[in-house]
Short mmCIF file of the C-alpha atoms (twelve columns), coordinates in Angstrom:
data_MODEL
# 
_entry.id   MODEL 
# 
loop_
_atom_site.group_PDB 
_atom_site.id 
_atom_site.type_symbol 
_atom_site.label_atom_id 
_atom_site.label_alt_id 
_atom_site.label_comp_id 
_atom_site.label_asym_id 
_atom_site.label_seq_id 
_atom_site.Cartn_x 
_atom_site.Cartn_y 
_atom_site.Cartn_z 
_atom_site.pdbx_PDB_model_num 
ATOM 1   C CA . UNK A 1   -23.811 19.105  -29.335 1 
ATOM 2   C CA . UNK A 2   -20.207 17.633  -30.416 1 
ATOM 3   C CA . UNK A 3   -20.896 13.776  -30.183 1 
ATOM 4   C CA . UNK A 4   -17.907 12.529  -27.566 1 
ATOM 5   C CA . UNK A 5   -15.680 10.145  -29.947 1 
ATOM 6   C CA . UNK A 6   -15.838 6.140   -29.346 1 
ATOM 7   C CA . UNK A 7   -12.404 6.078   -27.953 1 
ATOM 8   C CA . UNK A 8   -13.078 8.212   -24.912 1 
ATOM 9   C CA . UNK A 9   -16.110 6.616   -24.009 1 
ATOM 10  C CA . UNK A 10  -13.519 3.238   -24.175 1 
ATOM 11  C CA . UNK A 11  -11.585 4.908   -22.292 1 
ATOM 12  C CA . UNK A 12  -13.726 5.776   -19.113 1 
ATOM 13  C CA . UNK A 13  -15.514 2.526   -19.533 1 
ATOM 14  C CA . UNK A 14  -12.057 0.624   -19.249 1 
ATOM 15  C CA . UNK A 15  -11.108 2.899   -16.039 1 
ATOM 16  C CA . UNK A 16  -14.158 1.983   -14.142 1 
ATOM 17  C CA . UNK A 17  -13.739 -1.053  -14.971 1 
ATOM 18  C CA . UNK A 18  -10.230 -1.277  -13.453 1 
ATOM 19  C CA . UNK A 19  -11.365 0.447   -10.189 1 
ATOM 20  C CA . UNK A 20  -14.490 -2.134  -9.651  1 
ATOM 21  C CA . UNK A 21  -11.691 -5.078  -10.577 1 
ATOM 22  C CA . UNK A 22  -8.911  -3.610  -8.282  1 
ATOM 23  C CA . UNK A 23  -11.607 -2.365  -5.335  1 
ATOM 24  C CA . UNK A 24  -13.276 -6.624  -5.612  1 
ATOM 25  C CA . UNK A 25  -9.861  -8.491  -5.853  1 
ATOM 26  C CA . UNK A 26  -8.315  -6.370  -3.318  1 
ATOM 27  C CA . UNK A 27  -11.176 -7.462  -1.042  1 
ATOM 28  C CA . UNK A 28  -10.624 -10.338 -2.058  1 
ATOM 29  C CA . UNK A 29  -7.203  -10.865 -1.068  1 
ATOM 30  C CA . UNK A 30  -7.834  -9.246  1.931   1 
ATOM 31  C CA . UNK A 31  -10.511 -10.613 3.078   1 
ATOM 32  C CA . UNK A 32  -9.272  -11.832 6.684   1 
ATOM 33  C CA . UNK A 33  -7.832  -8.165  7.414   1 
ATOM 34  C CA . UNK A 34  -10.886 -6.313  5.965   1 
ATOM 35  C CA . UNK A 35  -13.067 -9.378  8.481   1 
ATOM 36  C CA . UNK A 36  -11.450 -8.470  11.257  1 
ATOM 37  C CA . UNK A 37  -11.639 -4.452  10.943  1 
ATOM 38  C CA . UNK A 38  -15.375 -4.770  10.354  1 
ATOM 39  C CA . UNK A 39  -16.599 -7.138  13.019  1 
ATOM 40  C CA . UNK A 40  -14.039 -6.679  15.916  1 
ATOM 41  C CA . UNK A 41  -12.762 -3.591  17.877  1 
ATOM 42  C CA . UNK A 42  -8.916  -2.934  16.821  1 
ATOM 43  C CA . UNK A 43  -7.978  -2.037  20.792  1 
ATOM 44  C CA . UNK A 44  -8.711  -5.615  21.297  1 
ATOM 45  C CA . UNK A 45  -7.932  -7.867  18.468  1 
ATOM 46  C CA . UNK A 46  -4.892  -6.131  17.136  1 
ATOM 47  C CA . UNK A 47  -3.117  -9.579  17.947  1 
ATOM 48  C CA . UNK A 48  -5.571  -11.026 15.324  1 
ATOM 49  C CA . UNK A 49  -5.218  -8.071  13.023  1 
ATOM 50  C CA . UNK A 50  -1.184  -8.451  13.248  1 
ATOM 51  C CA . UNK A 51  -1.463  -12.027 11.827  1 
ATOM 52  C CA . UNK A 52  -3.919  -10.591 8.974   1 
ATOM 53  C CA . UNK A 53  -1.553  -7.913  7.873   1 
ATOM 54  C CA . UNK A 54  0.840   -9.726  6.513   1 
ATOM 55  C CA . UNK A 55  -1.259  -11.938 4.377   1 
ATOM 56  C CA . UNK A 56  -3.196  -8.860  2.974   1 
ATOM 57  C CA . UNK A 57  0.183   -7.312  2.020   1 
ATOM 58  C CA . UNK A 58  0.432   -8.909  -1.285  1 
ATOM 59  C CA . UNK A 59  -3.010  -7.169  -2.551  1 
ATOM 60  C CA . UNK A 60  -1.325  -3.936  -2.489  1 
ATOM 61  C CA . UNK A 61  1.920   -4.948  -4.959  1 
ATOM 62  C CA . UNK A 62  -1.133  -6.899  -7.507  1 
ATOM 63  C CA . UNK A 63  -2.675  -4.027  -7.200  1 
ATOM 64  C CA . UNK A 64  -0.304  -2.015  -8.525  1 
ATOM 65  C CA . UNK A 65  1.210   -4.287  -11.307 1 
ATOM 66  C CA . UNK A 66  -2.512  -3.782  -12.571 1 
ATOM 67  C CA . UNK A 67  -2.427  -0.196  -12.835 1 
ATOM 68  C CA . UNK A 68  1.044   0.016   -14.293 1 
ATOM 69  C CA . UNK A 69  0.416   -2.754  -17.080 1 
ATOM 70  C CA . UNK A 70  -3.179  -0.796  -17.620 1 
ATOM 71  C CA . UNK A 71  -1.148  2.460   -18.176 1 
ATOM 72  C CA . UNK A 72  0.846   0.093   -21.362 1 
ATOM 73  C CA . UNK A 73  -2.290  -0.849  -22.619 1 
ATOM 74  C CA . UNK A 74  -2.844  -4.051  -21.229 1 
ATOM 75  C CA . UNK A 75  -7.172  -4.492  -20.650 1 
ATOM 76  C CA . UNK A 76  -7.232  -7.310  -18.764 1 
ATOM 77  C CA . UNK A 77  -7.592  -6.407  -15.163 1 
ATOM 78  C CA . UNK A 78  -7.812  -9.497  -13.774 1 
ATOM 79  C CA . UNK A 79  -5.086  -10.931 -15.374 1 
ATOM 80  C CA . UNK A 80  -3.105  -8.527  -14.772 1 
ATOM 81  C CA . UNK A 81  -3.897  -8.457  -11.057 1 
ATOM 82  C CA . UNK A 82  -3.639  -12.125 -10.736 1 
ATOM 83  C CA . UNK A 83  -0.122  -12.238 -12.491 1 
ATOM 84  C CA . UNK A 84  1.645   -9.548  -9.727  1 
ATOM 85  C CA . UNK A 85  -0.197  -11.274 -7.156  1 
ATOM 86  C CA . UNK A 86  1.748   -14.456 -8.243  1 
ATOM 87  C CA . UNK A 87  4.990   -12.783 -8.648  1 
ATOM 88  C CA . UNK A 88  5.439   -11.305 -5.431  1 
ATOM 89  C CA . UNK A 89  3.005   -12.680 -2.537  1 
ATOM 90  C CA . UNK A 90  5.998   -14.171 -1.062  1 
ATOM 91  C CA . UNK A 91  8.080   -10.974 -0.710  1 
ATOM 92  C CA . UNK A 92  5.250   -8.854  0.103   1 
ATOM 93  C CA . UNK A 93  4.518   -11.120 3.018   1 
ATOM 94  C CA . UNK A 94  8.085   -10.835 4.299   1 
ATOM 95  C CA . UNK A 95  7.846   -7.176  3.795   1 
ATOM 96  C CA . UNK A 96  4.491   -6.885  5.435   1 
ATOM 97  C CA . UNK A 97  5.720   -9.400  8.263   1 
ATOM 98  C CA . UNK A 98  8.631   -7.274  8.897   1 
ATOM 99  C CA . UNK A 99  6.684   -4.009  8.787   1 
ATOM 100 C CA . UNK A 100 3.880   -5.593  11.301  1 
ATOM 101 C CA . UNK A 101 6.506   -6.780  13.564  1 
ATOM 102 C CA . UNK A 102 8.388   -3.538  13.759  1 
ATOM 103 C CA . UNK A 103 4.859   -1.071  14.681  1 
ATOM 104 C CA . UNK A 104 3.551   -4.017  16.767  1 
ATOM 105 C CA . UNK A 105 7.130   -3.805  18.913  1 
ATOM 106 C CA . UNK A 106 6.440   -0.258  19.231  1 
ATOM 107 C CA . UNK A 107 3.346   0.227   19.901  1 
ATOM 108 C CA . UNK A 108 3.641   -2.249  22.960  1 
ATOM 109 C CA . UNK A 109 6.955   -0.166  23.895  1 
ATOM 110 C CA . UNK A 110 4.646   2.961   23.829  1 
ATOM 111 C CA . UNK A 111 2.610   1.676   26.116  1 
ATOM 112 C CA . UNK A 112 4.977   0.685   28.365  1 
ATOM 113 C CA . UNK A 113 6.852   3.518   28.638  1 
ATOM 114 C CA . UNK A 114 3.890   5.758   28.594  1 
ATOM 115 C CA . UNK A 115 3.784   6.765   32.896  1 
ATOM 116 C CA . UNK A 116 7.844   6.113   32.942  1 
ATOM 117 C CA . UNK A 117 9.751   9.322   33.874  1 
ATOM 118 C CA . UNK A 118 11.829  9.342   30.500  1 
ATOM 119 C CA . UNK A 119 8.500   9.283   28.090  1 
ATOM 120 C CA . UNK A 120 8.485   12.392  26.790  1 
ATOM 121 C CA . UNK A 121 11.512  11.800  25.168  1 
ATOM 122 C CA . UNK A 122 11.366  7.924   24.443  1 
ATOM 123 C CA . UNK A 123 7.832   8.008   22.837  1 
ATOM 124 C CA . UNK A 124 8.188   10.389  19.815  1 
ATOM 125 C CA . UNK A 125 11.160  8.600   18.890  1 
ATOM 126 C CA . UNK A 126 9.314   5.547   19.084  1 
ATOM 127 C CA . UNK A 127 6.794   7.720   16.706  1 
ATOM 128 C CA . UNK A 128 9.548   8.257   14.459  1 
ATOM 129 C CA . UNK A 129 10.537  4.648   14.063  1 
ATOM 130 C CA . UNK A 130 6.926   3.631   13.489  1 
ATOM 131 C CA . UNK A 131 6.268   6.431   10.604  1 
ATOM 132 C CA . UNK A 132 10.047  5.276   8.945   1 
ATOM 133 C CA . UNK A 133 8.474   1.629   9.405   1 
ATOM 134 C CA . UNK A 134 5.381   2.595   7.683   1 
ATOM 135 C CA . UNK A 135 6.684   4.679   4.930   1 
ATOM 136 C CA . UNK A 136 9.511   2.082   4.041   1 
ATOM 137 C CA . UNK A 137 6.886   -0.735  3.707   1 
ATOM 138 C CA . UNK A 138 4.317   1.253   1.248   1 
ATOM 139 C CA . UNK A 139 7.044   2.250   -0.976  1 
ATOM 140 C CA . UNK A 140 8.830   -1.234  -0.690  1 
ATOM 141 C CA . UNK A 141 5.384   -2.324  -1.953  1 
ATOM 142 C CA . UNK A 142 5.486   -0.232  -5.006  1 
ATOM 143 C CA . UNK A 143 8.866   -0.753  -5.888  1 
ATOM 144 C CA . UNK A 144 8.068   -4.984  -5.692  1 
ATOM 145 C CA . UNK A 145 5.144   -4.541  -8.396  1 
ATOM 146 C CA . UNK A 146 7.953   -2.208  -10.451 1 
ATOM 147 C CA . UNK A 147 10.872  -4.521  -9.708  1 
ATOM 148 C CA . UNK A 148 9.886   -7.912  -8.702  1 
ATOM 149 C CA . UNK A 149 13.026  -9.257  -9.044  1 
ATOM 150 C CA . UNK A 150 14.493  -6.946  -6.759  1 
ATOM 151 C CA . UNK A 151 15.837  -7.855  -3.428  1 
ATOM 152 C CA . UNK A 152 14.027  -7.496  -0.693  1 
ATOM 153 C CA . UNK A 153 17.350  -5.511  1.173   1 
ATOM 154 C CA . UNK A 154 18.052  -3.751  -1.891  1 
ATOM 155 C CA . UNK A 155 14.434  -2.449  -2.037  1 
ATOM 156 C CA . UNK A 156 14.157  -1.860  1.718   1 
ATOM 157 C CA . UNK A 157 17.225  0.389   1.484   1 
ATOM 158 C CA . UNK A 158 16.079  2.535   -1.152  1 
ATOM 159 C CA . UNK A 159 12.399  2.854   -0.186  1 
ATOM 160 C CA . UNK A 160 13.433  4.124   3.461   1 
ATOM 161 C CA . UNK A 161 16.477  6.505   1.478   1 
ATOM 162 C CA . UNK A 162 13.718  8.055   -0.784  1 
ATOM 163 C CA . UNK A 163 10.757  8.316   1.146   1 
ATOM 164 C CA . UNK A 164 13.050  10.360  3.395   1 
ATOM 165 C CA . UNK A 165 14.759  12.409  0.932   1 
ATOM 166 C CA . UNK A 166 11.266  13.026  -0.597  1 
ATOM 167 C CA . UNK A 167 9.253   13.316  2.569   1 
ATOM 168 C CA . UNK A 168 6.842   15.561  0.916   1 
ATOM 169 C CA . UNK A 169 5.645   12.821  -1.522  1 
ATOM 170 C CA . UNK A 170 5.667   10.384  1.017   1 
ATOM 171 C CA . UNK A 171 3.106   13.052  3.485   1 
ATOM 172 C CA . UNK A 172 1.272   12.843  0.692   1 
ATOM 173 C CA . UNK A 173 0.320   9.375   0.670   1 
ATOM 174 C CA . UNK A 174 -0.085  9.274   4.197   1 
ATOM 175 C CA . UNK A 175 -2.508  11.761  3.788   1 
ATOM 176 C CA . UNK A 176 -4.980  10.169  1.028   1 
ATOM 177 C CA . UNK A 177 -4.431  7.195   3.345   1 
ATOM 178 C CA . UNK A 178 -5.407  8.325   6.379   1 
ATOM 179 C CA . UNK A 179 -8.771  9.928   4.524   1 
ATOM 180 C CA . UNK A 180 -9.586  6.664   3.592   1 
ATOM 181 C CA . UNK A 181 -8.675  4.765   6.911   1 
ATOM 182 C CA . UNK A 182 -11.349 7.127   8.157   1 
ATOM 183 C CA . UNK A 183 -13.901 6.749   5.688   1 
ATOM 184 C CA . UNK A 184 -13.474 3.307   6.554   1 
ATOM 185 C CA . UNK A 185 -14.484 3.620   9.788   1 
ATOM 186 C CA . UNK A 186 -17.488 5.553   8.825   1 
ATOM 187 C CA . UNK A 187 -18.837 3.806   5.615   1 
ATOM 188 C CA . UNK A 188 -16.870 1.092   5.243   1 
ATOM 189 C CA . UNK A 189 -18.709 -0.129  2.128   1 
ATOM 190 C CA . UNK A 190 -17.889 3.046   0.614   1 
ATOM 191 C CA . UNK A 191 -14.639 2.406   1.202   1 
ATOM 192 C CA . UNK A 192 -13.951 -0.786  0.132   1 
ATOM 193 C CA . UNK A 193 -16.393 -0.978  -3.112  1 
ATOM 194 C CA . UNK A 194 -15.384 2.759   -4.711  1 
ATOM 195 C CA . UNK A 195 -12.446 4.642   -3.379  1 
ATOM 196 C CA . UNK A 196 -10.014 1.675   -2.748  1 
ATOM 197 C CA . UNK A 197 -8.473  2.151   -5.884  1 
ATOM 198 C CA . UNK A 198 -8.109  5.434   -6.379  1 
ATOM 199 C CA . UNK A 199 -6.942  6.058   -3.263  1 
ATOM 200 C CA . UNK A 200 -4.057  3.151   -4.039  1 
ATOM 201 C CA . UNK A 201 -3.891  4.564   -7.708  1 
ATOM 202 C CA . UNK A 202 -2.968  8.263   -5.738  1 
ATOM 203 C CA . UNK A 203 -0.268  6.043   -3.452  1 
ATOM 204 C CA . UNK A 204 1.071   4.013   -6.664  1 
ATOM 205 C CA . UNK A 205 1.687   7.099   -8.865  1 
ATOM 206 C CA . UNK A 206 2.791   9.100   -5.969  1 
ATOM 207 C CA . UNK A 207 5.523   6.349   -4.794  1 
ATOM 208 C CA . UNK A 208 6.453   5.501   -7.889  1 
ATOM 209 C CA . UNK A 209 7.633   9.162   -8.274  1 
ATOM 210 C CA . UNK A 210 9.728   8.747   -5.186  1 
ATOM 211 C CA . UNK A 211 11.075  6.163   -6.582  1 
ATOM 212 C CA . UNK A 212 12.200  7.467   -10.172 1 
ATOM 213 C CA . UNK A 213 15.785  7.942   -9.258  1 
ATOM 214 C CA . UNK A 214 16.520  3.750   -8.724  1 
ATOM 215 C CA . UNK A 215 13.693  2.899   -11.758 1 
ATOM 216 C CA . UNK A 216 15.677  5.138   -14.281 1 
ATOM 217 C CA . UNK A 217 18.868  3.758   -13.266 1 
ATOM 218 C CA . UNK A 218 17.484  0.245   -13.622 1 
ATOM 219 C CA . UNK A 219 16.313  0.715   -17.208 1 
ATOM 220 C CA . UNK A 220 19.427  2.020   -17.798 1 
ATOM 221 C CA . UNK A 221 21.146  -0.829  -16.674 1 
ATOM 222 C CA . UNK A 222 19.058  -2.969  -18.624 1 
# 
């Protein structure tokens, strides 16, 4: 049998590694969220989980910065994690603050309206706004661990451009996303401790696709 060369076996040893790093750290930094989601029933602590959301933003930006400076060669998970968490946990907690405040507005305004006369036309556009709201802050999040000296306005504007214009890409993530949201519920050790990052590695690569256009344009710039 053809003996498998040193450098491969480096190599798959070095990817788990960076999913066990990624899956602890982003436990880690999301501990109060993860907490919550675990020991209480979302219906009636969401006012609890809105608070939580925001802090746990900032995991998913580290997260990222550590798969993108793996990708250059750079081993040191941790460090690497660490470092994007630094960079931008104050922007991703505006970004997750604004996203939080946005769904939490309409899912109270959806539950309002839902006996009024005019709710069949009211409450998919309050859908709508929700799934923009959502889709803006995951690819706002990607483009902060690719641009963290962005604005957040300038990065708001072209995450909610290009996750329309590439909708596709964008269903996509949702997708992986919602598989794992319900794995979650089921096993949600599973969840946390071994498909956390490859589910965000699926959502990284697949955003930062989306976003391509503004990233080549920036390095051309600079």
């Amino acid at each position: 049998m053809k003996r498998i060369p040193h450098d491969t076996w480096a190599t798959i040893l070095g990817v788990v590694y960076l999913g066990l790093m990624v899956n602890l750290f982003v436990l880690l930094a999301a501990l109060p969220l993860v907490v919550l989601l675990v020991t209480t029933d979302p219906a009636l602590s969401w006012p609890s989980l809105a608070v939580a959301a925001p802090l746990a933003a900032p995991a998913l930006p580290a997260a990222f910065t550590a798969f993108r400076e793996f990708g250059a060669g750079e081993t040191h998970v941790i460090r690497s994690f660490l470092r994007g968490w630094r960079s931008i946990w104050r922007k991703a907690m505006l970004l997750g603050l604004a996203g939080t405040a946005v769904i939490v507005v309409v899912l109270v305004d959806v539950r309002a309206m839902a006996d009024a006369a005019a709710s069949a036309v009211i409450v998919p556009m309050l859908g709508i706004v929700a799934v923009l709201t959502a889709a803006t802050a995951l690819v706002s999040l990607v483009a902060l661990a690719e641009a963290p000296q962005a604005r957040i306005r300038d990065i708001a504007k072209a995450a909610l451009y290009l996750s329309l214009r590439r909708w596709y890409l964008t269903a996509v993530s949702f997708l992986v996303l919602g598989v794992q949201v319900a794995l979650f519920t089921t096993m949600p050790a599973i969840a946390v401790g071994l498909t956390c990052a490859p589910v965000l590695y699926v959502v990284w690569a697949n955003s930062r696709y989306t976003l391509r256009p503004v990233l080549e344009l920036e390095e051309a710039l600079a």
